[in-house]
C-alpha positions, -999 to +999 in steps of 0.1 A: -588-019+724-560-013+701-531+013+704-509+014+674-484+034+687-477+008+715-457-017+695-446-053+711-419-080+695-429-105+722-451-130+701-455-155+730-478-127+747-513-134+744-522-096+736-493-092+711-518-088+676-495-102+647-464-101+658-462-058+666-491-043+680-503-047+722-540-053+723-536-048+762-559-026+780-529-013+802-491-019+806-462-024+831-431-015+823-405-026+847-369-023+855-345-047+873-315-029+888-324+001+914-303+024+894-315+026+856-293+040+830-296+016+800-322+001+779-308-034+792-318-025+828-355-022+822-385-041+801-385-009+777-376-012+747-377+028+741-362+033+772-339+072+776-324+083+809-330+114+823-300+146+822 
């Protein structure tokens, strides 16, 4: 199944379709510090705190 409006830059991932589209059937987006308030602190790319 294709989205187009989910976009990936990762071309090492096996569901990344030329480079810009996710061909995965669902995603995890994940963050790495407990308290998120950048882009740089999660695996989203379109990331926008909250307030």
């Amino acid at each position: 199944m294709e989205n187009p409006e989910v976009r990936c830059n990762v071309t090492d991932c096996i569901y990344n379709e030329k480079a810009k589209i996710c061909k995965a059937d669902s995603i995890q987006i994940t963050r790495h510090h407990a308290d998120v308030a950048s882009v740089e602190a999660t695996d989203c790319g379109t990331f926008r705190a909250r307030g």
